[in-house]
C-alpha positions as a Markdown table, in Angstrom:
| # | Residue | x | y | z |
|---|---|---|---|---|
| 1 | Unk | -21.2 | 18.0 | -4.4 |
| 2 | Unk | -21.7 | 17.8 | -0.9 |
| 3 | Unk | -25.1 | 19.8 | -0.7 |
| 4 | Unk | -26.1 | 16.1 | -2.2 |
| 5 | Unk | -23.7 | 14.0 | 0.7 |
| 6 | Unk | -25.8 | 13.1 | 4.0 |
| 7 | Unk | -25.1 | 15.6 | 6.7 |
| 8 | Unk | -22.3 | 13.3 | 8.6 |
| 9 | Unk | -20.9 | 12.9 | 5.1 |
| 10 | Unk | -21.0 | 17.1 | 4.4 |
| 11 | Unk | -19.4 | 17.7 | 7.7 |
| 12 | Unk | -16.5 | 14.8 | 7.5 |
| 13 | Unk | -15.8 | 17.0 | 4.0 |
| 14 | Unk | -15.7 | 20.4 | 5.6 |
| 15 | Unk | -13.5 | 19.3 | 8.3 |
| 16 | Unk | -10.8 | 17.3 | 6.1 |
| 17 | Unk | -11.1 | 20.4 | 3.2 |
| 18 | Unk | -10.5 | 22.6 | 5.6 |
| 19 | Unk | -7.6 | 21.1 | 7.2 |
| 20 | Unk | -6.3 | 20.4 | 3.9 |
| 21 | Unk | -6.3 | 24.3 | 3.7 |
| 22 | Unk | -4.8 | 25.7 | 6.4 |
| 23 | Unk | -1.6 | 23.6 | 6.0 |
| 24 | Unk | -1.6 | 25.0 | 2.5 |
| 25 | Unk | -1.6 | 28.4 | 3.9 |
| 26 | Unk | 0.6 | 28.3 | 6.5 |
| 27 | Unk | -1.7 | 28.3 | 9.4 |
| 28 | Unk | -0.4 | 24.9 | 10.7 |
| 29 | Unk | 3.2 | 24.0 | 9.8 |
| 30 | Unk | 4.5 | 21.7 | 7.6 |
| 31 | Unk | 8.2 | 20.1 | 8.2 |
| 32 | Unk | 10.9 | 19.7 | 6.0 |
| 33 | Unk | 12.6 | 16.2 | 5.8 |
| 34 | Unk | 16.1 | 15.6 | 6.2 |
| 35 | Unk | 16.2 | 13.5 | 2.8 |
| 36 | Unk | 15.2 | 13.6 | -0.8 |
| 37 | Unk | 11.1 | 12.2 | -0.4 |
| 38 | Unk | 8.6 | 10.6 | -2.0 |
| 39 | Unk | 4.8 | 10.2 | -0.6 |
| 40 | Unk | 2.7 | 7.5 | -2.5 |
| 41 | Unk | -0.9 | 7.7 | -1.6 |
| 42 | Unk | -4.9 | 7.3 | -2.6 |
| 43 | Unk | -8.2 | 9.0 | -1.8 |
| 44 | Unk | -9.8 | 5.8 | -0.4 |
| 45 | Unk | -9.5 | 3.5 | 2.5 |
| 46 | Unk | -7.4 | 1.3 | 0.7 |
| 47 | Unk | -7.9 | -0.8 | -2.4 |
| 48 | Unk | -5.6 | 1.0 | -4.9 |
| 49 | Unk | -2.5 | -1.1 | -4.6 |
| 50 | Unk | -0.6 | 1.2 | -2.6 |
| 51 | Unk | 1.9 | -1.4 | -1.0 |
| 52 | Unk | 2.9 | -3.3 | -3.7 |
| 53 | Unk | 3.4 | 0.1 | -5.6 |
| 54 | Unk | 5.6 | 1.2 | -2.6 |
| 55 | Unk | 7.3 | -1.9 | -2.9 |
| 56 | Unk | 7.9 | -1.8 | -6.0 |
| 57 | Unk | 9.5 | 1.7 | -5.7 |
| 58 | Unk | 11.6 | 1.0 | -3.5 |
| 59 | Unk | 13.0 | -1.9 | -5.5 |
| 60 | Unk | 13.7 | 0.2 | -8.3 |
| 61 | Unk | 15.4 | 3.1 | -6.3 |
| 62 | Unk | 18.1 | 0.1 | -5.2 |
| 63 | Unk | 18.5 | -0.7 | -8.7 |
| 64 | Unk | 19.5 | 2.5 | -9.6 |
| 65 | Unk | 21.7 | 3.0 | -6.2 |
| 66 | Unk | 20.1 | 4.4 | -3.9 |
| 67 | Unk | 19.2 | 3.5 | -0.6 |
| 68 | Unk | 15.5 | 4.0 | -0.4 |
| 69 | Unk | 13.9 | 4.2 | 3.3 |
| 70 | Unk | 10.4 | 3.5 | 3.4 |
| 71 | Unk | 8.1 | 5.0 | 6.0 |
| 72 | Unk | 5.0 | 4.9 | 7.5 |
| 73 | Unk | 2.3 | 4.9 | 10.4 |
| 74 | Unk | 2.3 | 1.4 | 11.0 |
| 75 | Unk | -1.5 | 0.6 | 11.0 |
| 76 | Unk | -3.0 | -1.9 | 13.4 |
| 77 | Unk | 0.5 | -2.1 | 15.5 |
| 78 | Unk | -0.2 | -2.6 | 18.9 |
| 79 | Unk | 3.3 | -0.2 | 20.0 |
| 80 | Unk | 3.6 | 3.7 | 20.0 |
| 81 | Unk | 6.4 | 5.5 | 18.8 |
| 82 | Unk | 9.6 | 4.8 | 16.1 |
| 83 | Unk | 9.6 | 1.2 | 15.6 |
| 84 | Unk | 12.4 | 0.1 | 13.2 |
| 85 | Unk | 11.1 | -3.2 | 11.3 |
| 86 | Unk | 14.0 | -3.8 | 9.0 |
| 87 | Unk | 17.7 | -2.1 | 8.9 |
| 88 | Unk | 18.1 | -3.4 | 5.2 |
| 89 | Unk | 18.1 | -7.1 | 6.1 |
| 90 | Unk | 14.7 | -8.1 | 6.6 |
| 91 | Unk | 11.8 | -7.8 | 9.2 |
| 92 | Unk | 13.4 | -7.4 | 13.0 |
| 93 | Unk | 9.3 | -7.0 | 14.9 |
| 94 | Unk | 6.2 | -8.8 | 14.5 |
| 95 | Unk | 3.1 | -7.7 | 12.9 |
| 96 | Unk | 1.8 | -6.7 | 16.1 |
| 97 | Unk | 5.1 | -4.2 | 17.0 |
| 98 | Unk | 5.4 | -2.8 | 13.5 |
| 99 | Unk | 2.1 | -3.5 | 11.6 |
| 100 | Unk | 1.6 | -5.9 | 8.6 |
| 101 | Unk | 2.1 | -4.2 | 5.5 |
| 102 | Unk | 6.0 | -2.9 | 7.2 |
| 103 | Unk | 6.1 | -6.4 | 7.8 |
| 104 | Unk | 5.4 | -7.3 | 4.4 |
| 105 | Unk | 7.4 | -5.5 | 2.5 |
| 106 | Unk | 10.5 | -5.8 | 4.5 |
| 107 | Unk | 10.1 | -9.2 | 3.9 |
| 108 | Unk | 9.3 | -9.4 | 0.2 |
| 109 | Unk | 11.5 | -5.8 | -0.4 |
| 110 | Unk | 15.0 | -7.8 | 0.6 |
| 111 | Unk | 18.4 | -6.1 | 1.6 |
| 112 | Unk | 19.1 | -2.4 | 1.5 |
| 113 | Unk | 16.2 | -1.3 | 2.1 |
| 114 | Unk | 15.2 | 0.2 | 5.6 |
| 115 | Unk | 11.3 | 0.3 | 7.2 |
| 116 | Unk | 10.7 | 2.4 | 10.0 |
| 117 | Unk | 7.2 | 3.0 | 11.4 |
| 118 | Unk | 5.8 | 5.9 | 13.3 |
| 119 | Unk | 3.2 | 8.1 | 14.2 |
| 120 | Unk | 4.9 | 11.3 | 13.5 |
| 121 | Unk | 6.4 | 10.4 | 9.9 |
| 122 | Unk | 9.3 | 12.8 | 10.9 |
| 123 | Unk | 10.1 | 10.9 | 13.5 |
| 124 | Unk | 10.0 | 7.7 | 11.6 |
| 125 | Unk | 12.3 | 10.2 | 8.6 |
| 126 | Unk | 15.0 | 10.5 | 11.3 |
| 127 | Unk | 15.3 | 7.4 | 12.4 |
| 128 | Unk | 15.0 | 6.2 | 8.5 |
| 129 | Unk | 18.2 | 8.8 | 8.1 |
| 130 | Unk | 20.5 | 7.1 | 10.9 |
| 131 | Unk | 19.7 | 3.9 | 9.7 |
| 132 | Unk | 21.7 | 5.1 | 6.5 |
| 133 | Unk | 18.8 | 5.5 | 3.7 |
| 134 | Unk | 19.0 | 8.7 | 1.5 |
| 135 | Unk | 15.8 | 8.4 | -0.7 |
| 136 | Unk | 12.4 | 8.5 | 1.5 |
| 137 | Unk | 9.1 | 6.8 | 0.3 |
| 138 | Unk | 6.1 | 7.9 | 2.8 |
| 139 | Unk | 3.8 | 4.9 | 2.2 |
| 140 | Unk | 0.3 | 6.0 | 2.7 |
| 141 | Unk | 0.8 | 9.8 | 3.2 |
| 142 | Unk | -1.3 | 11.7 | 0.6 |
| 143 | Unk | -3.4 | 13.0 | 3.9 |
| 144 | Unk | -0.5 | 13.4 | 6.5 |
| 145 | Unk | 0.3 | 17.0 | 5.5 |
| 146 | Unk | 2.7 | 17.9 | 8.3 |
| 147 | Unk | 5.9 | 16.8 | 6.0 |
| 148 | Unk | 7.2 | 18.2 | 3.2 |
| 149 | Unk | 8.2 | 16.0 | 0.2 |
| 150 | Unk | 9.4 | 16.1 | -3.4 |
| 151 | Unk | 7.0 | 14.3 | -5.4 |
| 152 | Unk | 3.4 | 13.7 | -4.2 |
| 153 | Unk | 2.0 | 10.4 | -5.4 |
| 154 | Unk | -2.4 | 10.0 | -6.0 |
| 155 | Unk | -2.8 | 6.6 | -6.6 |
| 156 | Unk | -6.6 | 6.0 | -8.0 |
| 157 | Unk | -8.0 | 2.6 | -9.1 |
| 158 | Unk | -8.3 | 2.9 | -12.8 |
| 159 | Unk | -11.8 | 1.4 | -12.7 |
| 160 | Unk | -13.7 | 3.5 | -10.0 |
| 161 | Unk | -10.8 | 6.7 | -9.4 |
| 162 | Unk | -13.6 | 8.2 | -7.1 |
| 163 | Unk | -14.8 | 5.0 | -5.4 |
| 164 | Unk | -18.3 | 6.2 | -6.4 |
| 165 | Unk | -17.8 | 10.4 | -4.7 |
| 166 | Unk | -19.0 | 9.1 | -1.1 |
| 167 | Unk | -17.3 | 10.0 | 2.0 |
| 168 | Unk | -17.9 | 8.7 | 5.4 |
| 169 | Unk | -19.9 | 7.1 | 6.7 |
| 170 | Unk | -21.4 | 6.3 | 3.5 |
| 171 | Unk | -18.0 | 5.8 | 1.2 |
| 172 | Unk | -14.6 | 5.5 | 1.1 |
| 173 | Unk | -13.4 | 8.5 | 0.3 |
| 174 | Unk | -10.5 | 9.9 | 2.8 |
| 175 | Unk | -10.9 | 13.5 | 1.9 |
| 176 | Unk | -13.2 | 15.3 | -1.6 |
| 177 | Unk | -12.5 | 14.3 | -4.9 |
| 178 | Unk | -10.9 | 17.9 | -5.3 |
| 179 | Unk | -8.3 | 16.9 | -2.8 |
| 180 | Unk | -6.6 | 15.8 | -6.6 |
| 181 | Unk | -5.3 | 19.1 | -6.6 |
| 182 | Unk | -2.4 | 18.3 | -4.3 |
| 183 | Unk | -0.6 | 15.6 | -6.6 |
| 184 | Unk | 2.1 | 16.3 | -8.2 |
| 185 | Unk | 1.1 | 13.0 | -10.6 |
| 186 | Unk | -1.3 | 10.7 | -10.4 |
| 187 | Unk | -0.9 | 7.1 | -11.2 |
| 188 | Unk | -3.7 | 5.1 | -12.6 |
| 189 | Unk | -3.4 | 1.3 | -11.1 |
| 190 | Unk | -4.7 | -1.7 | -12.4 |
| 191 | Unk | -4.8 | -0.4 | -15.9 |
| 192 | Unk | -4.4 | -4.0 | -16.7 |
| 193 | Unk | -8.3 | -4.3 | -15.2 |
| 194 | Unk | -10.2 | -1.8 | -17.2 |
| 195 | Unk | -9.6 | 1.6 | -17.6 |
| 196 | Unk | -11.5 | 4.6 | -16.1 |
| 197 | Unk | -15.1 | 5.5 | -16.5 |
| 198 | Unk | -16.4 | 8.2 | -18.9 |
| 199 | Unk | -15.3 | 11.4 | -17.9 |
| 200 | Unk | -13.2 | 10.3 | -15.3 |
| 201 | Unk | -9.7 | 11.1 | -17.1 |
| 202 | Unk | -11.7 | 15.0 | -18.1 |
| 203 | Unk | -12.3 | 15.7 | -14.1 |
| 204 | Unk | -8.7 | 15.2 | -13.0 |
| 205 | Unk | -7.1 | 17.6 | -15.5 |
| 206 | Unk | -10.4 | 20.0 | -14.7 |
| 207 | Unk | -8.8 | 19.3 | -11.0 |
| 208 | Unk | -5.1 | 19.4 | -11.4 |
| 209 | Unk | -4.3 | 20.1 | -14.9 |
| 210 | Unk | -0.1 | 20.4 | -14.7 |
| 211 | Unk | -0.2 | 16.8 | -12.7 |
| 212 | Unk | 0.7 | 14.1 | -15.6 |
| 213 | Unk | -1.2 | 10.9 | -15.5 |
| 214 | Unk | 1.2 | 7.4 | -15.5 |
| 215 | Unk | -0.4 | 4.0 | -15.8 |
| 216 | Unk | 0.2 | 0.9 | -13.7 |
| 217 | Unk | -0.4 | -2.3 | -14.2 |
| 218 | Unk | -0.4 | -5.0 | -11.0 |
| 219 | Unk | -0.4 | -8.5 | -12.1 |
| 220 | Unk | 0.1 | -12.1 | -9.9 |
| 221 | Unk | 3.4 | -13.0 | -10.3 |
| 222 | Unk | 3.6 | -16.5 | -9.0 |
| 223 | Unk | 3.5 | -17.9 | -5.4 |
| 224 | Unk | 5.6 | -18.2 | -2.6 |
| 225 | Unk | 5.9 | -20.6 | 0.6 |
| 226 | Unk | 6.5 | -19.5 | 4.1 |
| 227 | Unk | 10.3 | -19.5 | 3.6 |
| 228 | Unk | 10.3 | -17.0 | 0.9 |
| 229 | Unk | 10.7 | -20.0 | -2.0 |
| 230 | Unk | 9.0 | -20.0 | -5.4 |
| 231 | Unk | 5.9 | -22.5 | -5.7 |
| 232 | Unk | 5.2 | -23.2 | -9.6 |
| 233 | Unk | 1.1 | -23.2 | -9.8 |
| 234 | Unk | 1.6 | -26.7 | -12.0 |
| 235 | Unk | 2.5 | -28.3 | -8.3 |
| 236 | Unk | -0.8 | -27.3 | -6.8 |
| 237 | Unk | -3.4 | -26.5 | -9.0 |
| 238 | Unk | -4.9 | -29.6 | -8.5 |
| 239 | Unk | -5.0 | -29.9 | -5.0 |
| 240 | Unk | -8.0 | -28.3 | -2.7 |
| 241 | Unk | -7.2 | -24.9 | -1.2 |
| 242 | Unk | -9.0 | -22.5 | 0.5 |
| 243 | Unk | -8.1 | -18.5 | 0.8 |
| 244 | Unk | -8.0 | -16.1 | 3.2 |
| 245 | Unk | -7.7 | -12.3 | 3.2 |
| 246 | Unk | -8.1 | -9.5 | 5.4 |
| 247 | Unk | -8.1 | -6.6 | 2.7 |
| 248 | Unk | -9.5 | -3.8 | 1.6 |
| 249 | Unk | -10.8 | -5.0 | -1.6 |
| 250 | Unk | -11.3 | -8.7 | -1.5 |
| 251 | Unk | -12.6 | -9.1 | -4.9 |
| 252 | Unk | -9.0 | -8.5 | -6.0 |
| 253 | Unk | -7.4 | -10.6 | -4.4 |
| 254 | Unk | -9.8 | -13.6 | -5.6 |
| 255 | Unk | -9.5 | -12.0 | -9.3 |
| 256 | Unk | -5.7 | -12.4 | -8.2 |
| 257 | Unk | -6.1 | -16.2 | -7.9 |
| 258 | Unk | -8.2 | -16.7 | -10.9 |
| 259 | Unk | -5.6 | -15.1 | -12.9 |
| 260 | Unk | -2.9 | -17.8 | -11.2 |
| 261 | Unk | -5.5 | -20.6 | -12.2 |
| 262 | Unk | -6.5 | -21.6 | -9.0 |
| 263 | Unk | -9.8 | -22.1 | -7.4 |
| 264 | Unk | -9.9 | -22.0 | -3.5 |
| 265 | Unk | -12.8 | -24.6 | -2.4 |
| 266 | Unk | -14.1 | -21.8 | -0.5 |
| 267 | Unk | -13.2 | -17.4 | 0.3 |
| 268 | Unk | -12.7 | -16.6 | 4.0 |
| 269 | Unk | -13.2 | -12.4 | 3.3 |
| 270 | Unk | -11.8 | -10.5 | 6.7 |
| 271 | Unk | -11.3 | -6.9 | 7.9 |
| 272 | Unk | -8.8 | -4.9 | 6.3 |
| 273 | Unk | -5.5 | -5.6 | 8.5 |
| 274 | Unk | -7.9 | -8.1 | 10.6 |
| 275 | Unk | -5.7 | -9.0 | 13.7 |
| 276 | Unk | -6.1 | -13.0 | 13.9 |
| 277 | Unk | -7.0 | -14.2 | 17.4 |
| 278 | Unk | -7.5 | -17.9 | 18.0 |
| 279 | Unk | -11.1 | -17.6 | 16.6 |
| 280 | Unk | -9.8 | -16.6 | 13.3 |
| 281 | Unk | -7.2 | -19.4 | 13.2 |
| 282 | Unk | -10.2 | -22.4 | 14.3 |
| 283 | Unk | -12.5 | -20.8 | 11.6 |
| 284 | Unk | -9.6 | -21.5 | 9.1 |
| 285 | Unk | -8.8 | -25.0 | 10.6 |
| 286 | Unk | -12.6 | -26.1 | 10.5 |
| 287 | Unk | -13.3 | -24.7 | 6.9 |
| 288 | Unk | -9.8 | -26.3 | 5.2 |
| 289 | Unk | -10.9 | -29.9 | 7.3 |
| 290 | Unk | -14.8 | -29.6 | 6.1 |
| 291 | Unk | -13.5 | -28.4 | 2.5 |
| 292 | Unk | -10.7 | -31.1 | 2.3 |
| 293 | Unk | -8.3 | -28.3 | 1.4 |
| 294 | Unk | -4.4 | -29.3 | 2.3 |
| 295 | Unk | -3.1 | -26.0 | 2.2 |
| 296 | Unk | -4.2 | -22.1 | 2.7 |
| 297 | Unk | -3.7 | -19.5 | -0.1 |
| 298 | Unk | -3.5 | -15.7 | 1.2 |
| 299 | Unk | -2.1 | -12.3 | 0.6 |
| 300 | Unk | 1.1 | -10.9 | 1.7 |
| 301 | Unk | 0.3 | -9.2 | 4.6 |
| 302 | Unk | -1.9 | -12.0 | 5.9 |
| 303 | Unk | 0.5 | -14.2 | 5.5 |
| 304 | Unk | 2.9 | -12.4 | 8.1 |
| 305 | Unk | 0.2 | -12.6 | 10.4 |
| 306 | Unk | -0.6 | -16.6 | 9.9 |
| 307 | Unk | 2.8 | -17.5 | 9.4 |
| 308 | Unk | 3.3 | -21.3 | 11.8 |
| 309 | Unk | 0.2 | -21.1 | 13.2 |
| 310 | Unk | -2.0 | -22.6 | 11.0 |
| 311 | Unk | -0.5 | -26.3 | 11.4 |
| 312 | Unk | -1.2 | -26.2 | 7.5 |
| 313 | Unk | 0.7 | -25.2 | 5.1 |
| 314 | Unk | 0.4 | -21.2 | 3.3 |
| 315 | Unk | 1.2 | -20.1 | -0.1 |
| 316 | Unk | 1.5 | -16.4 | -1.0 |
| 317 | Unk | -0.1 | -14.8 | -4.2 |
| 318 | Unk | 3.3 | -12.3 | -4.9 |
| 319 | Unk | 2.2 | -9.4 | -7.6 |
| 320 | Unk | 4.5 | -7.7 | -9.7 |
| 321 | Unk | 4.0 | -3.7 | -10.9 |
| 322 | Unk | 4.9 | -2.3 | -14.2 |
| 323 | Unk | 4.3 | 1.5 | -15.2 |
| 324 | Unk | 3.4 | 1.5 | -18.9 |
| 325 | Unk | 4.7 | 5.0 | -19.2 |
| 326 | Unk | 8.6 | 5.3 | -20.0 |
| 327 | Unk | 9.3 | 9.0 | -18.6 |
| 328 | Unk | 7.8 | 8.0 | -15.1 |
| 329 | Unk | 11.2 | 7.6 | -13.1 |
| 330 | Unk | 12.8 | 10.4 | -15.3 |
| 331 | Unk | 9.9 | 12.5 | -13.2 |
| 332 | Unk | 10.8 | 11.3 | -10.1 |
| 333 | Unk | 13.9 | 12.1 | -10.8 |
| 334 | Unk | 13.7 | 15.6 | -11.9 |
| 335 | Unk | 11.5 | 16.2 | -9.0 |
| 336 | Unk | 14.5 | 14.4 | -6.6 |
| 337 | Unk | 17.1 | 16.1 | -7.7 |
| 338 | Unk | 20.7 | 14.7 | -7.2 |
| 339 | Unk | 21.1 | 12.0 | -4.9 |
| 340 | Unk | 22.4 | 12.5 | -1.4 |
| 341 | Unk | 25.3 | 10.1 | -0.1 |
| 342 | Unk | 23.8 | 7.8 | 2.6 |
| 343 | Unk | 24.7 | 7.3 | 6.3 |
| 344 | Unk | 26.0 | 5.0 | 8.3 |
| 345 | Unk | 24.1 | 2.1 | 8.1 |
């Protein structure tokens, strides 16, 4: 495969296949985690659902008693170092300090469950630990090999797994398609979409045939004001709206809306995790006053990030996960093991 990639794309491959490698063998450690561990991850810059999978993790790990701490980089914070974004009780930093996805899901995930950011995930782990969680959930951690965990999570769009086999500069692939080989399952999202391309399904058991492949679907779930509150679709379907999003995959989120029955009069599309300076926020202004939309539709993350400073109001399009396979969580737990009491919270 990559005697056919352009010679920035061949040498991006080497370097991450090789790196991949040498933790595998030893040559550059790998830590151990003070807690029971979970990564959930994807080949691609973004796109596969990764934080409403996370969150949707964690929400079940509650259910069944534990205390799940989630952790991860944090990107496009503006701090360094352990940043604690929720101690079970909702988001304590800005989007800025502790990144908007953290932000996001400590504020959708609800009590018990702790957020800690950080470059060094083992950092993040320890703090996670003192803050009293006992289950660990490394959001976005396929490719940060210097932990250890339990279960490793591959997250692949059901519709495009490979995101087409390009790597950078020309793709989004983070690392070869072989990189599959790692996972200890791989999770299919978006089933609900479309399911893979033709000899998809055959390549990752060529790859990793012991990994068992679960299906997720991600589906809106309603909407949600800026104080957390459920907005039937009935009350506003009717007015004008515009959307904003600063995603990887834009075309989802808008497939998202469609699915709600709404129409935005117009798509403002952004950078994935696009920090919104005052530009941003006039752009908005000028298209809902041109438009004659009364209120601003965006995703969660976004919606950290605009929160009162719009001067309009902003509905959130929530999603909701379901894994169509019933021995999923009877994996994790096999792979988990008995659960540890937790710490002091």
């Amino acid at each position: 495969m990559l005697s056919r990639l352009s010679p920035l794309s061949a040498l991006y491959g080497r370097a991450v296949t090789w790196r991949a490698r040498w933790y595998a063998s030893g040559r550059i450690a790998s830590h151990p985690l003070p807690l029971p561990s979970i990564s959930i991850g994807n080949l691609t810059f973004g796109g596969t659902g990764k934080t409403p999978f996370t969150e949707f993790l964690a929400r079940r790990f509650r259910f069944e008693g534990w205390r799940p701490g989630i952790v991860s980089r944090g990107y496009g914070r503006r701090t360094r170092g352990v940043v604690v974004v929720s101690a079970g009780a909702g988001p304590l930093v800005t989007p800025d300090d502790g990144g908007d996805e953290p932000v996001a899901v400590a504020r959708a995930a609800g009590a018990g469950i702790v957020v800690v950011v950080g470059e060094r995930r083992f950092d993040a782990a320890q703090r996670a630990a003192e803050l009293g969680a006992n289950l660990l959930l490394l959001d976005d951690a396929y490719q940060h090999l210097a932990v250890r965990r339990d279960a490793n999570l591959l997250l692949l769009d059901s519709r495009d797994p490979f995101a087409g086999g390009r790597l950078p500069p020309a793709g989004r692939l983070r690392e070869p398609v072989a990189a599959v080989e790692r996972a200890d399952a791989v999770v299919l999202t978006r089933s609900n979409r479309g399911g893979p391309p033709a000899g998809a399904m055959e390549e990752i058991a060529r790859l990793n045939p012991a990994a068992p492949v679960f299906h997720a679907s991600i589906r809106a779930s309603g909407l949600t004001d800026e104080a957390g509150a459920r907005v039937e679709t009935a009350e506003v379907e009717s007015r004008r709206a515009i959307s904003v999003c600063g995603v990887a995959n834009p075309a989802e989120f808008a497939a998202t809306l469609r699915d709600l029955g709404l129409a935005p009069e117009e798509r403002i599309e952004l950078s994935d995790h696009q920090h919104y300076g005052e530009r941003h926020l006039e752009r908005i202004r000028s298209t809902a006053a041109r438009t004659g939309a009364t209120f601003v539709l965006t995703t969660e993350k976004d919606a950290v990030k605009l929160a009162g400073r719009l001067g309009l109001p902003i509905l959130t399009a929530r999603l909701t996960v379901e894994i169509e396979e019933p021995d999923f969580f009877p994996f994790l737990a096999n792979r988990l093991g008995p659960r540890p009491e937790p710490g002091p919270a």
